[in-house]
N, C-alpha and C positions, 0 to 999 in steps of 0.2 A: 526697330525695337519699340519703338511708341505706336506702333502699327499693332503691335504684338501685346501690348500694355492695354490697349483702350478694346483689343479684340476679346482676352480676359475680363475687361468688366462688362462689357456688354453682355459675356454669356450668361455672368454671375446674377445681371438685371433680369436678363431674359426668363432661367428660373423663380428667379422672385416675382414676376409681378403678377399682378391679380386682376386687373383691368385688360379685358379683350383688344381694343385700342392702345395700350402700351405696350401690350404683350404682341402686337401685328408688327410695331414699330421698331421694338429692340430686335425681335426677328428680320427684318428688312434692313436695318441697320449692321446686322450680327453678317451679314450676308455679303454685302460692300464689303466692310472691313475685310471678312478672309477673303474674298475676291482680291483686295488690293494685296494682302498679307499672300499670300499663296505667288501673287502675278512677281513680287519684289522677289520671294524666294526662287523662285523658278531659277532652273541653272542653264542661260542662255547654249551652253555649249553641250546640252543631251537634246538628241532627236525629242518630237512630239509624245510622251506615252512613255518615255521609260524613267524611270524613278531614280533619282538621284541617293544614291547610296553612297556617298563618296568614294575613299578611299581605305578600307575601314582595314586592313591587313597589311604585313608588309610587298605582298604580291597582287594585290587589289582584289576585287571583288570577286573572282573566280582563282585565285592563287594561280596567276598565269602571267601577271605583268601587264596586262591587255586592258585599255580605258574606254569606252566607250562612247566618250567626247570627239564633239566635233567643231568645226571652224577655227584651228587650227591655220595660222599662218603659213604658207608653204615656205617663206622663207625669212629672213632678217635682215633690217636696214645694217647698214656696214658701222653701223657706233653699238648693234646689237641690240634685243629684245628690252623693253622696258622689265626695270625692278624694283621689284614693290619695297622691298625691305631686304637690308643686309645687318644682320646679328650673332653679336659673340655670346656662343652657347654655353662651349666646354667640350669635354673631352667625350668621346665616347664614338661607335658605330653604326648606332639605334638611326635608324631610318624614321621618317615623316607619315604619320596615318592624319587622314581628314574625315570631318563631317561637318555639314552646315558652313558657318563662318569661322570654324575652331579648326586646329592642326595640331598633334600630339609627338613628344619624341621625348628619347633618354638622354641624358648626359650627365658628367658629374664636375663639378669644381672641388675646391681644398675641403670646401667643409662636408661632401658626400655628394650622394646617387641622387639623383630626381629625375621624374616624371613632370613633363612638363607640359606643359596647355598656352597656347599661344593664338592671337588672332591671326588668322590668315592675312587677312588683307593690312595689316600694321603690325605682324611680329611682337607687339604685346603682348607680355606675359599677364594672363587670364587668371591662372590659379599655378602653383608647382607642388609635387610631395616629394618629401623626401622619406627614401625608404632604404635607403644601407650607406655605409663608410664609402669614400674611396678605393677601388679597385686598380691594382698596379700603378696609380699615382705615377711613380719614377720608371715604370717598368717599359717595355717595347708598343705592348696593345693596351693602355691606358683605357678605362672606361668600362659602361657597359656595351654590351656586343645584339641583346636581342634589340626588338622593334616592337614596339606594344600594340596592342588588338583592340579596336572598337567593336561593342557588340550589346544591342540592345540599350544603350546609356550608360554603359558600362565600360571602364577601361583597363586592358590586361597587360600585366608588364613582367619581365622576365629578368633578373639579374642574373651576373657574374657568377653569385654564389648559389645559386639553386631558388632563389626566394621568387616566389611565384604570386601575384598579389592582385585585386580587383578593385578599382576606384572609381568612385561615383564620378561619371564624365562633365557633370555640370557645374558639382563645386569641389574636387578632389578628394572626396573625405575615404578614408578606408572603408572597404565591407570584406573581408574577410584576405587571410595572406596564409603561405605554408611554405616548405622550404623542402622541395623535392627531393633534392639527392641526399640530404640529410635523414629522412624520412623514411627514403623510398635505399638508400644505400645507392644510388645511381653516379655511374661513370660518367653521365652526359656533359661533365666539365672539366675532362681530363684533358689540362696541358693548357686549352684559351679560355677558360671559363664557361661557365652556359652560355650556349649561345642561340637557344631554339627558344623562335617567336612563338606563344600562344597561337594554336590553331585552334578556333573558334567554330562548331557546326552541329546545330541541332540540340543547343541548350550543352555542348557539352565542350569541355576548355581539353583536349588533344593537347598530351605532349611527352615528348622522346625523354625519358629519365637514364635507363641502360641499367637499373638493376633486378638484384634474381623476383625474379618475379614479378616485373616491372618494368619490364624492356622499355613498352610503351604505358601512357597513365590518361586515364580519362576523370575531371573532378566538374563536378555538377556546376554552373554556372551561375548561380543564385547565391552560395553558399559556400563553393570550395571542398567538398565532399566528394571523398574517393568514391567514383560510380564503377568503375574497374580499371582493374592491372592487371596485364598479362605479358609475358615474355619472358627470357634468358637473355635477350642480346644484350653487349654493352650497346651503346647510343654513340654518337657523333654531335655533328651542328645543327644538321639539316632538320627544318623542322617537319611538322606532322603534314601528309597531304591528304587531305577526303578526295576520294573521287565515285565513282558507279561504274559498276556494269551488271548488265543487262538488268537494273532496275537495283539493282541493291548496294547500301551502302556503304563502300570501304574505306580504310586508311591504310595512308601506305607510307612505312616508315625506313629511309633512306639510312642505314645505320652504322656502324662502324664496320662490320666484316659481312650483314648482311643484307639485303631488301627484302622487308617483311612484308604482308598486307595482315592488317585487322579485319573483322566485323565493327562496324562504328556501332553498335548497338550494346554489343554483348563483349566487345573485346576478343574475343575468339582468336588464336591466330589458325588462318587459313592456310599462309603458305609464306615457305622461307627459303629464298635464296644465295644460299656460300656466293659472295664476292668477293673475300679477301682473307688473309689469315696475321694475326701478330697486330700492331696499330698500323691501323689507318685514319685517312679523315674525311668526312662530303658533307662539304657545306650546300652546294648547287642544287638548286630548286629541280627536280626532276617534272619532264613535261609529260601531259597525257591528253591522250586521243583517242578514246575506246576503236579499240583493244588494247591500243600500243600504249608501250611506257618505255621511255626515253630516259636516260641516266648518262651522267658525265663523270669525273672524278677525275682531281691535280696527280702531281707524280706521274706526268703523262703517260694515265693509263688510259687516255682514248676515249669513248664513248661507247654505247651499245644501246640499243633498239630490241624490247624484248613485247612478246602478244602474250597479252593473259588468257588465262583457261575460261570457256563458258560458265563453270559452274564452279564453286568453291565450297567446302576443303577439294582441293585437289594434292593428290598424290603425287603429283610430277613435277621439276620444276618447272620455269617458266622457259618459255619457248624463246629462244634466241632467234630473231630477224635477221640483227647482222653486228660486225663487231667492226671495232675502228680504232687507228692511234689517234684518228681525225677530233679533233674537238674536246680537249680536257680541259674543266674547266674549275676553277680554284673557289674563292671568295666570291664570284657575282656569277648571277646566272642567265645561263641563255633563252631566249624566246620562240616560242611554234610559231611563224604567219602563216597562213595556210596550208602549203603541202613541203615547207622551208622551215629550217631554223638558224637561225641567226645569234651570235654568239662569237666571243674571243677565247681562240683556241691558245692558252696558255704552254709556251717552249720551258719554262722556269719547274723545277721539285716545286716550290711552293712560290708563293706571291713574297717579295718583301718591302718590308716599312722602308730602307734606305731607297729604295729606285723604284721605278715602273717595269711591272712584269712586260718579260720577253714572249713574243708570241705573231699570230695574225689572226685578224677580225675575219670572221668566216663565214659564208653561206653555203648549206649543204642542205638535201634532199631527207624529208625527214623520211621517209618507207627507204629508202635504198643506203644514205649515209653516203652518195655519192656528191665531191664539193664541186660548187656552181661557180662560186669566185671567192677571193678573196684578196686582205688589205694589210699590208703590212711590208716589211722587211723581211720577217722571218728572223731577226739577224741572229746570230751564232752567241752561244756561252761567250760570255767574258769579252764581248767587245761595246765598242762606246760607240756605234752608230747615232748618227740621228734621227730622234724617234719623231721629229717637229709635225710630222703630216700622216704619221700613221692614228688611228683610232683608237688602238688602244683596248686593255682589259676595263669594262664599263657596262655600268647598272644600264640595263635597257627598259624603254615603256614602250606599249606598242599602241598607239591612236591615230583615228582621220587617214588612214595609209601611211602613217610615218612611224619612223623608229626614231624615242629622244635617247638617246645618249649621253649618261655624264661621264667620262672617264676618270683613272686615276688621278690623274693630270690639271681633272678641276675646268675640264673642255666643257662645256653643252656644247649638243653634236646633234645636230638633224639630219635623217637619212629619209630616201624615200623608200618603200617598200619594193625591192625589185632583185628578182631573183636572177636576173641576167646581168645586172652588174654592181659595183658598190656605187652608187648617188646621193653624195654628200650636198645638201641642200643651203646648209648655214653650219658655221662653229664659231664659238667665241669662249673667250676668257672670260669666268664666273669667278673661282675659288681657286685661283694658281697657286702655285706655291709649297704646296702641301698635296701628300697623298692623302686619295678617299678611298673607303670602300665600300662609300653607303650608297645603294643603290637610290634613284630617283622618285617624285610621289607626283601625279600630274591630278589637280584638282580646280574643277572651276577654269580653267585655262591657264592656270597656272602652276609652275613645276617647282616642289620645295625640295632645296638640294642643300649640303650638309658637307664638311669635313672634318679635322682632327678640334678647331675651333672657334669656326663661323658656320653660319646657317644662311640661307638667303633663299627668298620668294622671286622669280622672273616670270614674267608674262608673256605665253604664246599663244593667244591667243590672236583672232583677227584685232588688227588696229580700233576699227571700229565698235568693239564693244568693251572694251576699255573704258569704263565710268569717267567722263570727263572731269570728275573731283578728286580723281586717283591720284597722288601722291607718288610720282618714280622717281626714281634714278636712272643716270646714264650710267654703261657699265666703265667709264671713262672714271666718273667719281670714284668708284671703288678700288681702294689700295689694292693694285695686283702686285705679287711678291714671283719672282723668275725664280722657278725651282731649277737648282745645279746640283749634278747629280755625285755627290759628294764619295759617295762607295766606288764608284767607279775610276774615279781618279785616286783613292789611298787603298782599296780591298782592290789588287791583279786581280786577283784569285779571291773568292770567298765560300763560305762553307758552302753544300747544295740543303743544307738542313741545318736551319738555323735553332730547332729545338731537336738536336739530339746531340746526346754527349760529345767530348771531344773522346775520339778511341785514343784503348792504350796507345797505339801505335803515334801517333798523329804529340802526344803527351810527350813523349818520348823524343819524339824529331823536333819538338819546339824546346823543350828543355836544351839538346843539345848544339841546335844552331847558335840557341842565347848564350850557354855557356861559351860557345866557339867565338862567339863577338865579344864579349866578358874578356876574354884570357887575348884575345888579339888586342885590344883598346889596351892591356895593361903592359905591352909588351911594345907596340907601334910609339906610348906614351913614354916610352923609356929610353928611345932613339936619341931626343935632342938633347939629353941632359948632360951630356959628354961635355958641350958648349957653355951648359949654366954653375955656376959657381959653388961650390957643395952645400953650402947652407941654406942656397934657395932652391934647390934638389929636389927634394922632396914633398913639400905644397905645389913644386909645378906637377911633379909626376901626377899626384893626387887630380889638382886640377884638370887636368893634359886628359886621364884617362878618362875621368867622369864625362867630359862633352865627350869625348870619342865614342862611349861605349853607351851614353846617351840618343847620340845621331842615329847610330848604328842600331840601336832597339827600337826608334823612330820610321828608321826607314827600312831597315828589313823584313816585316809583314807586307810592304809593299815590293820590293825589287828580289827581295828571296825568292817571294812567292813567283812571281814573272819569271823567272830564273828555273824554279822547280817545277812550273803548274802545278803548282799543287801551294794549299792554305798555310803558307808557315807563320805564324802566330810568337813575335818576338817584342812584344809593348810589356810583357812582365821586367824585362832586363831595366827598361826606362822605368818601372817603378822601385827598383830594388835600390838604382842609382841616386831617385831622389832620396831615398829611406837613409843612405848611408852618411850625409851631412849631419841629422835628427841625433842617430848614436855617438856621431863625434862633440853636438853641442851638448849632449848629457855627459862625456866626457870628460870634458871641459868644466862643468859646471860640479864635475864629484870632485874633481882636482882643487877646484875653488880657485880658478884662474880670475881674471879682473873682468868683472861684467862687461858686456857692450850687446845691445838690443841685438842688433845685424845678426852678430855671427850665434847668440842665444836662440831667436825667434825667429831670424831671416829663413832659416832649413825647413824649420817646420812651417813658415807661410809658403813654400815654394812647394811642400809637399800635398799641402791641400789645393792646392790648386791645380800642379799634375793632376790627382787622383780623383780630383772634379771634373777636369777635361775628360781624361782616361773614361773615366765612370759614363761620362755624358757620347761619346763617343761612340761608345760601345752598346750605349742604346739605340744610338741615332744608326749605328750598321748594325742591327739583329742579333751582338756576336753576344747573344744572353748568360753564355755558361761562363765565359771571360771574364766578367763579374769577379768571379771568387778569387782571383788573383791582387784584390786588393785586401783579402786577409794575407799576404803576405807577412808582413813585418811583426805580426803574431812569433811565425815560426822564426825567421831569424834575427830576435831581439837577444836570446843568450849567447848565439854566435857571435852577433855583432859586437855584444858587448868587448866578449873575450880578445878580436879583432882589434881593436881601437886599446886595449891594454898592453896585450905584446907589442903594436906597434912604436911605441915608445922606447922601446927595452934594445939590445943589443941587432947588429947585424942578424946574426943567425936567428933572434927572433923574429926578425922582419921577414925571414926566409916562411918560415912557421904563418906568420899573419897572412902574406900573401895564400897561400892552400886555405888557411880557414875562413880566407877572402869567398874562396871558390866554394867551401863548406856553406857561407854563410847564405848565400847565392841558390846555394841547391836547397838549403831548407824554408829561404824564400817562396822558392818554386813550389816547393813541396807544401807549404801550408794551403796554397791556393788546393790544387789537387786534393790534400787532404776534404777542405770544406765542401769542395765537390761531391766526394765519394761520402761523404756525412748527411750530405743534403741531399743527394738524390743515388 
């Protein structure tokens, strides 16, 4: 930086002077300085001649994953790779972009969204903006989801909500912002928000909206200005890809039901591919190799290998190679090396927040789709194998002959490039604890890697070029947290889609299990009372039943479901139960009985704390639509009342209570459903 300071005034001298001899001097001077200034910046780890462009996409420099750095360590001491910095971010998916000494990402805390600027080599925050509220806060996918774009000194960021915005890369300040799908009417954040990174190429900001007339959006890079729109499709995740053939410039947009190509110039669309019909989703970075264009997609729908036409508009679709169940791939994407691709072939409908996706890490031939090897288990739906040594679903970079790998799991993973077998070089624990799904950034020799709420800088580079005033850590310092795979010991069985309704049918068989536990808990509760003395009867029944049919809505989402294969969903019964002390203390309290804290207040602390657990639970295993089950107490607060009045009154009332026990139960149930079918 004072290299850089004195290299500034010299130049400023050098214009100014007016004496022949000063002006030789500040010249010969001006020359050293960038000599020295140029030798500091040089980035040891690029061949001779090639230009350090960092990291400036979330796919790098060619949207392929592929770094062109070299002297990379082949492998790691056994306490693992020095690190530079480990820092709590915040919540979000946004992936790591670089350039120079700076490093760029999303995330957001309590008080909103930001854009963040951080030194590289000390994790320092440099500058941050903030540009929108918190997104799903308390939800499943908390945060933003794209990864922001360097380009020109410029930096491009994408939120949750459609807002699409341009900031000055050196001190953060705004130059112009717009809100796509609001604008543009675009599907592109139906169900996880936006989530397509600014594609950046030839002064023009590329990006998948998904409305009429708008499929895809290209806005002038300077300014933000629609330069064109064209299409009908909705949109997806996946964001914009440029690529050429035979000299001309395409984009090719990976989209909800089809694969489109553009004209990058004009917008044009050339040619449109039917992949799918009704929602679908493709996040996965599609690879290319003129001719061929490679595409994956979750819901193991396999993979497929297709050649484009020589010339464009073409009439026909695109030429299928070959087709496969081989290789589908979810939230992170696979990489080309040579005439292979490499990539974790996903067993799961979709990825989820509670566990590590099911699956095996793969090598296959990319012209034929024929597989070379692969790593894994493979294991089967719904068992709790250990996954300790497999690789995992994982962000890949491809440099120096290696493949880095972070997986869910929070591994960095070094492979070597080799198509005859999997050669695991080094692994180690960075960010356990926690699922990721943010794919990795390798800059300078070192890799910036990220999850739900730490970030952290590691160096892999060779030993020896490691600045000897470098500041590490052992990965030993860093609080590693053992992730236990929590879904799988309480969800037997769990949805295969975690965002799609629950069906009638499914509504129907959990209603009735719960009611069948309800009416058994109050009947099993009625057995010992023959033994107990008639006036303490009644509080025990009471008591007796609620643990019972408490337990029993506890444990039946797990041992039901075992029992049935299949998801039965019995945790409303456990909230209905704690609901029913609540109406007995307002009971009590219309009566004007004699206060006491406990039996006033005690129901209702007991209630929010189930319904905290419940709520927190139900995030933490995916089950999103389950939610609305804590509007229960909505619908049976006039039942309940009425409930808790007869019950006081004669025998044959009590006969009466119990039924509107079972009424009060089902409009419990029912309120949850109702908000359902309100809300979506």
């Amino acid at each position: 930086m004072v290299c850089l300071f004195y290299k500034e005034k010299l130049a400023e001298w050098y214009l100014n002077c007016r004496s022949t001899i000063t002006f030789g001097l500040a010249a010969v001077l001006l020359v050293l300085i960038s000599g020295q200034v140029d030798a500091e910046e040089r980035n040891p780890f690029l061949p001779q001649g090639i230009e350090d462009r960092g990291w400036p996409d979330v796919r790098g420099i060619r949207f392929d994953a592929h770094s062109p750095e070299i002297h990379l360590a082949d492998n790691w001491p056994a306490e693992g790779p020095p690190v530079l910095w480990v820092k709590d971010l915040g919540q979000g998916y946004s992936a790591f972009v670089a350039a120079g000494d700076r490093v760029y990402t999303q995330a957001q805390t309590l008080q909103g969204q930001y854009v963040y600027c951080l030194a590289a080599r000390t994790g320092k925050t440099v500058w941050e903006y903030r540009y929108d509220w918190p997104y799903e806060l308390a939800g499943v996918y908390p945060g933003p989801r794209a990864t922001p774009t360097l380009a020109e000194g410029k930096v491009l960021f994408a939120a949750p909500s459609g807002l699409v915005g341009c900031l000055d890369a050196n001190k953060g300040k705004l130059i112009w912002s717009r809100n796509v799908l609001e604008e543009f009417h675009g599907t592109g954040g139906d169900g996880f928000g936006y989530a397509c990174s600014p594609t950046v190429v030839d002064q023009l900001v590329v990006l998948p909206v998904g409305g009429p007339g708008a499929s895809m959006v290209a806005l002038n890079l300077a300014d933000g200005k629609t330069v064109w729109q064209s299409g009908d499709r909705p949109a997806s995740y996946c964001p914009a890809l440029p690529i050429e053939r035979n000299g001309r410039k395409l984009v090719v947009g990976y989209l909800e039901n089809a694969l489109v190509i553009h004209d990058l110039q004009t917008g044009a669309v050339l040619l449109e591919h039917e992949l799918s019909e009704g929602y679908d989703e493709h996040s996965a970075w599609p690879l290319y190799r003129e001719p061929y264009l490679w595409i994956a997609a979750p819901f193991r729908s396999g993979s497929q290998l297709f050649e484009l036409p020589d010339r464009f508009p073409h009439s026909e679709l695109l030429k299928t190679v070959w087709r496969s169940r081989v290789m589908s791939n979810d939230v992170l994407s696979s990489v080309l090396v040579n005439e292979q691709i490499y990539g974790f072939d996903i067993f799961d409908q979709q990825s989820k927040t509670q566990r590590p996706s099911r699956g095996k890490f793969r090598c296959i031939e990319f012209l034929t789709g024929k597989e070379l090897w692969e790593q894994g288990s493979g294991r089967p739906e719904r068992s709790n194998n250990d996954i300790t040594n497999e690789l995992g679903q994982s962000g890949i970079i491809v440099a120096d002959g290696k493949l880095i790998l972070l997986n869910e799991r929070g591994e960095l993973i070094l492979l070597r490039q080799n198509p005859e077998r999997c050669e695991i070089l080094s692994r180690c624990n960075v960010l356990s604890g926690e699922l990721t799904w943010t794919p990795p950034v390798l800059h300078r020799g070192c890799v910036f890697i990220r999850n739900q709420s730490r970030a952290a800088c590691v160096y892999l580079g060779e030993p020896d070029l490691l600045p000897s005033d470098q500041p590490t850590l052992r990965l030993a310092e860093i609080p590693q947290e053992t992730y236990y795979d929590w879904a799988g010991q309480i969800l037997s069985v769990e949805p295969e889609y975690a965002f799609d309704l629950p069906s009638t049918d499914w509504l129907i068989r959990w209603y009735c299990w719960s009611l069948g536990l309800l009416v058994a808990s109050l009947i099993l509760a009625a057995i010992p009372l023959w033994w107990i003395p008639s006036q303490r009867r009644l509080p025990t029944w009471i008591m007796t039943y609620r643990m019972l049919a408490f337990l029993a809505g506890a444990l039946g989402t797990t041992w039901i479901s075992l029992w049935q294969q299949d998801f039965i969903f019995t945790w409303p019964l456990c909230l209905y139960i704690v609901t029913e002390p609540v109406f007995a203390s307002v009971q009590f309290k219309r009566e004007q009985q004699r206060s006491s804290f406990w039996r006033d207040y005690g129901p209702l602390i007991w209630l929010l704390i189930v319904f905290t657990v419940y709520f927190l639970l139900c995030r933490r295993l995916s089950l999103v639509f389950e939610w609305a089950f804590l509007a229960g107490p909505i619908g049976a607060l006039p039942a309940g009342w009425w409930e808790w009045h007869l019950k006081k009154q004669t025998p044959l009332r009590m006969c009466f209570a119990l039924i509107l026990k079972l009424i009060t139960f089902s409009c419990f149930y029912g309120s949850g459903i109702a908000i359902l079918w309100l809300r979506y």
